[in-house]
N, C-alpha and C positions, 0 to 999 in steps of 0.2 A: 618270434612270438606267433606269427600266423602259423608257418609250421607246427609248433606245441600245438597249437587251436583245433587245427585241420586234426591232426595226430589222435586227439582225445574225440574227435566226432568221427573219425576213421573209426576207431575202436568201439563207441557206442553204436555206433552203423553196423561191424560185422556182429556184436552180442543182439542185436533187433531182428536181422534180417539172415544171418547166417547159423549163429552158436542157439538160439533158442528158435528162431524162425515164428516171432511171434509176427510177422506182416509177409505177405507174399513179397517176392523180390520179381516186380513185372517193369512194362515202361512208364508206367504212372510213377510208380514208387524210384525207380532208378532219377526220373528228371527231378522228382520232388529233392531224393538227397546230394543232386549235383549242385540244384538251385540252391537252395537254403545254407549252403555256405558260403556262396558265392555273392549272395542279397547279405546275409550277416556280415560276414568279414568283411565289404565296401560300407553298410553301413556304421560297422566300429568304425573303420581307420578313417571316415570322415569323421567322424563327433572328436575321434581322439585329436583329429588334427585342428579342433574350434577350441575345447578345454585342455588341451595338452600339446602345445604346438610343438615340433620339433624343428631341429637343427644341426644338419651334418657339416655344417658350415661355423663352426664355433673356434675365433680366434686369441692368443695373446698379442695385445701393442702395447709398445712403451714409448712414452716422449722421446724423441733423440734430438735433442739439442747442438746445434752449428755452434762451436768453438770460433767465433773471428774476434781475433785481438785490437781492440782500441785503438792500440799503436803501432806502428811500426816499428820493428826492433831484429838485433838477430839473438836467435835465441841459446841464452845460457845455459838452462837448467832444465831438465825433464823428469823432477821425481817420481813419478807415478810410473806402473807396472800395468800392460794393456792385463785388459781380462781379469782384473783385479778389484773389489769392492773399494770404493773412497765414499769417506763423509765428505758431506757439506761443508764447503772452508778449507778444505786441503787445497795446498797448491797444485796446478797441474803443470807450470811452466813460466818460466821465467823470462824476460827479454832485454838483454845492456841496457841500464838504466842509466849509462852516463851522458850519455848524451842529454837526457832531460832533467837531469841531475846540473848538467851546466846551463842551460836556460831556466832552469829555476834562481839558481848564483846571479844570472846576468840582470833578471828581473828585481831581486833583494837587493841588487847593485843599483841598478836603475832608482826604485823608492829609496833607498837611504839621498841619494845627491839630491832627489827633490824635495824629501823633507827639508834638506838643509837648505834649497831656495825659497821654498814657501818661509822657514824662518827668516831670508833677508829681503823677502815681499813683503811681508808684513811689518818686517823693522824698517820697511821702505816707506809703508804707507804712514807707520807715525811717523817718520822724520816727513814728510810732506806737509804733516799736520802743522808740525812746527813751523816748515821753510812755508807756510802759507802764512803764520803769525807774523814770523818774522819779518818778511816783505811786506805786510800790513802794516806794521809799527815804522821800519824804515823808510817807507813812502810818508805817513803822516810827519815822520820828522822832517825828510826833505822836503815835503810843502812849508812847514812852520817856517824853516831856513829859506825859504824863494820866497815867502810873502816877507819875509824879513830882509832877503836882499834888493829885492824890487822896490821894497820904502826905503831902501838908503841910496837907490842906485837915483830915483827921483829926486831924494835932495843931492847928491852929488851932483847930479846935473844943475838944479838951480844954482847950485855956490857956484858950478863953474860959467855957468850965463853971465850971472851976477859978477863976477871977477875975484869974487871973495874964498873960493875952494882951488883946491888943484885938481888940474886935467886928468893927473895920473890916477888921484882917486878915485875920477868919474871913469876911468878907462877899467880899472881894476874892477871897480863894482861891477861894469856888463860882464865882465869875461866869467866874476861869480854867479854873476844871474844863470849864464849861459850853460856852464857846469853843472850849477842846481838843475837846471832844468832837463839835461843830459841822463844825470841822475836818477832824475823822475822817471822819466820815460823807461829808463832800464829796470827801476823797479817794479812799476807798474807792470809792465812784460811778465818780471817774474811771477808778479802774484795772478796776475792771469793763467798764466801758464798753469802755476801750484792749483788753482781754483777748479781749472778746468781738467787735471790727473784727480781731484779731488770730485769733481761732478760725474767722472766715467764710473759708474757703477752696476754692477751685477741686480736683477730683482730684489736678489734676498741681502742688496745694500753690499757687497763686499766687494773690495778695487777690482779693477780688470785683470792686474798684474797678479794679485792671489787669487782670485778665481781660475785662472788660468794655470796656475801650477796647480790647482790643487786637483783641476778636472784631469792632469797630468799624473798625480796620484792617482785618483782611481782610476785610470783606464791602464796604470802602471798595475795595478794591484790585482784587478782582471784577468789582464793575462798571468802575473803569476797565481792566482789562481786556479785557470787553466792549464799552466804547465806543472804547475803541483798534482793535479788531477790525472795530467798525461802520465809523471812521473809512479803515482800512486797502480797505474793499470801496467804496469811492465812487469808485474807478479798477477798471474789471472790462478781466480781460486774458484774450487768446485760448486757452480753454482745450485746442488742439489745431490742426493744421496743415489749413488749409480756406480757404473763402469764406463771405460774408455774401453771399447772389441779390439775396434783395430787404431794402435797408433803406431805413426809413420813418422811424428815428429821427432825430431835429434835436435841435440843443443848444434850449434853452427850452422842451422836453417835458417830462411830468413819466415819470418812471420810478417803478416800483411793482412790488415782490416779489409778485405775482400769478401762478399759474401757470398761468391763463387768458387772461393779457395778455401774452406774453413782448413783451420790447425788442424781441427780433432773434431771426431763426434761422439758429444758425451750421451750415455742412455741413461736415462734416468729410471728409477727401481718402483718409481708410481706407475702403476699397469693399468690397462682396460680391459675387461673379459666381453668382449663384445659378439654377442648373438646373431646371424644375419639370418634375414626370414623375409618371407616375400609379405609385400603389402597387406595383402586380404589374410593376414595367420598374426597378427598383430596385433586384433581390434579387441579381444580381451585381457591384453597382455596389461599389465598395471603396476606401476612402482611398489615394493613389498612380499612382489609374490613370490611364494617357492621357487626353484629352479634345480635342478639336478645336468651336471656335466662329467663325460666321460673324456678324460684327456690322455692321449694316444703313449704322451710320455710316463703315466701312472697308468699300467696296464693292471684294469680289472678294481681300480677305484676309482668310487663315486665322488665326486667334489658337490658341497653342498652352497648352493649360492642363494641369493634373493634378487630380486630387478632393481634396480637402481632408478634406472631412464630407459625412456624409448628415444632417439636419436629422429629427432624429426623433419630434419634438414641433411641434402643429399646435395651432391655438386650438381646431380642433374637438377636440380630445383633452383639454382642459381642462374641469373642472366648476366652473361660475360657485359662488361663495361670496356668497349673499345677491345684491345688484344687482351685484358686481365684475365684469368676464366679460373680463379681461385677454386681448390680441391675442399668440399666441403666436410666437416668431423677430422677425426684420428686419423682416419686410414682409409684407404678407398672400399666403398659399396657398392657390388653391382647393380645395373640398373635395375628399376622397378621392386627394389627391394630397401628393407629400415634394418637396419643396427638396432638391438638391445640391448645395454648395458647389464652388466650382473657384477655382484659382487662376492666375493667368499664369504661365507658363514661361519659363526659356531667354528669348530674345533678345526675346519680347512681355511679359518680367515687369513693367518701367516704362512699358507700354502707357497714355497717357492712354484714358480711357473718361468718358462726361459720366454724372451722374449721372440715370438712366431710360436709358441705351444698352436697346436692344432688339436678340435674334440669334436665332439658330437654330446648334444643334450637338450632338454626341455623343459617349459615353463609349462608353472602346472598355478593353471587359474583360478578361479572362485566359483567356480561350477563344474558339472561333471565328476564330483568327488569318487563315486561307484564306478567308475571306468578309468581312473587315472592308473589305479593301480597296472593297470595292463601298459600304458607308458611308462613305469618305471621297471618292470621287466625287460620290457625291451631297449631302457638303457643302461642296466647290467648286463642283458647278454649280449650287448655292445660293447662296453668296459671288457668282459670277460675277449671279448672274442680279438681284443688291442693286445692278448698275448702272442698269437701267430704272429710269424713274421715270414711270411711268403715269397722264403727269395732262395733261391735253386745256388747263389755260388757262394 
């Protein structure tokens, strides 16, 4: 564009001072029209670069997403094709799922036996109910029967002081006293006993014995599950609308939830057009605004975009914590420079772009409208000039 500029004040130069010779051609006049293009042209290409920033620095990125599988497995199944479009929800690979196929059985194995213990805990705890009545009723009869042998074992005795009773029935009587009382005591134990399985109880009132199977339930049920979950991740499916570039994966690999190792790297087909510009070429840039991009792979078209964001966080703007020193945005920024997001427009919105497209283009701001036009010249004959290919073999 400066060339054209120069080009067309060359030409009104020789028609002034050569073809009609309406000004002498001395050193006044010679420095005036070295000057005056040289004060113009610095002055455009500054104002153009506040309302019209440029950027030869203009990238495509795409997410690429680390494939690391849940589980560990070897792997069966690889239906996907590298370098190939998948939806969302396709399989990308499969992992032996028997193994977690058999600890699922072991766990369903596991809660069936303890339902059926919780069912004889709890037929345990009514029957306790009972064997508490019961030694209750059987202790007050063996008292009725001791306060009833103890008054005959008393008059036995007088008959036989007195001479009027026999010995043998005064002997019989202690030995039933002694029995009842034998009795007693072992009942007594029991209902203590019953009283005190009967007094062990959980907060929420339930025996020790079914509360305890039943916490055996669910920590049984837990893990399974957990390994229903393991089992359910041995088919890992496309988490988003992309391609796999390069796969390395074969069935009879082993896969491993490593995130050092991933399977696969998935790219995903959501892109960023990001603009890079040095700090101070930013400060009128604004979400909405026009933008025009020349991309090297579409030689000699214009993509029409609008701003999106300015990217206002950079790694170097980040304070590392201990060794972290996390990469800030998509993709890395050089220093002292911002990211501006852009987006396709109008009839380039479903524009394919590979992922690393490289361009050149500019945002065209809210002022300067009478001089923009001279930036979009010069990113046409930018586009135009992406048909050379400058290569000797």
């Amino acid at each position: 564009m400066e060339i054209l500029l120069l080009g067309i004040y060359s030409f009104f130069v020789w028609l002034i001072f050569f073809k009609f010779k309406w000004l002498p051609w001395n050193i006044v006049s010679q420095v005036i029209v070295v000057t005056l293009p040289i004060i113009g042209l610095t002055i455009l290409i500054l104002l153009l670069n506040i309302v019209a920033p440029s950027s030869h620095d203009i990238r495509v990125v795409n997410y690429v997403v680390p494939i690391n599988p849940p589980v560990r497995g070897l792997v069966t199944d690889v239906p996907i094709e590298p370098n190939r479009p998948i939806k969302k929800g396709e399989v990308l690979f499969r992992v032996d799922p028997i193994p977690y196929q058999i600890t699922v059985s072991n766990y369903e194995a596991q809660i069936a036996q303890l339902k059926v213990q919780l069912v004889t805990a709890e037929a345990n705890a009514r029957n306790l109910q009972e064997s508490l009545k019961s030694a209750t009723g059987q202790k007050e009869a063996i008292e009725s029967k001791l306060r009833l042998s103890k008054l005959r074992l008393e008059q036995f005795k007088e008959l036989a002081e007195s001479g009027a009773g026999n010995k043998f029935d005064y002997e019989q009587a202690q030995a039933d006293v002694q029995n009842l009382e034998g009795q007693l005591a072992s009942t007594v134990a029991a209902e203590a006993q019953a009283r005190e399985k009967l007094a062990a109880k959980t907060p929420e009132g339930e025996q020790d014995e079914v509360a305890n199977v039943k916490a055996q339930i669910t920590r049984a049920e837990a893990q399974l599950a957990d390994a229903r979950w393991e089992l359910s991740q041995t088919t890992y499916y496309a988490p988003a609308n992309g391609t796999v570039v390069a796969l390395t994966l074969r069935p009879g690999a082993m896969a491993v939830p490593l995130p050092m190792t991933p399977a696969m790297n998935f790219i995903e087909d959501e892109q960023w057009i990001l603009a890079i510009y040095h700090q101070n070429e930013v400060r009128k840039i604004k979400p909405g605004q026009e933008a025009e991009v020349a991309f090297q792979m579409y030689p000699g078209r214009i993509v029409k975009c609008k701003v999106d964001s300015i990217m206002w966080a950079t790694a170097q703007g980040q304070l590392p914590i201990g060794t972290m020193n996390p990469a800030g945005g998509v993709a890395p920024v050089p220093p002292n420079c911002l990211a501006v997001r852009l987006l396709p427009n109008g009839k380039d919105k479903d524009i394919f772009l590979a992922a690393g497209a490289h361009g050149a283009g500019a945002v065209f701001t809210d002022s300067g409208h009478a001089i923009q036009i001279l930036r979009k010249v010069l990113v046409r004959v930018s586009a135009k000039l992406d048909w050379l290919i400058l290569k000797l073999h």
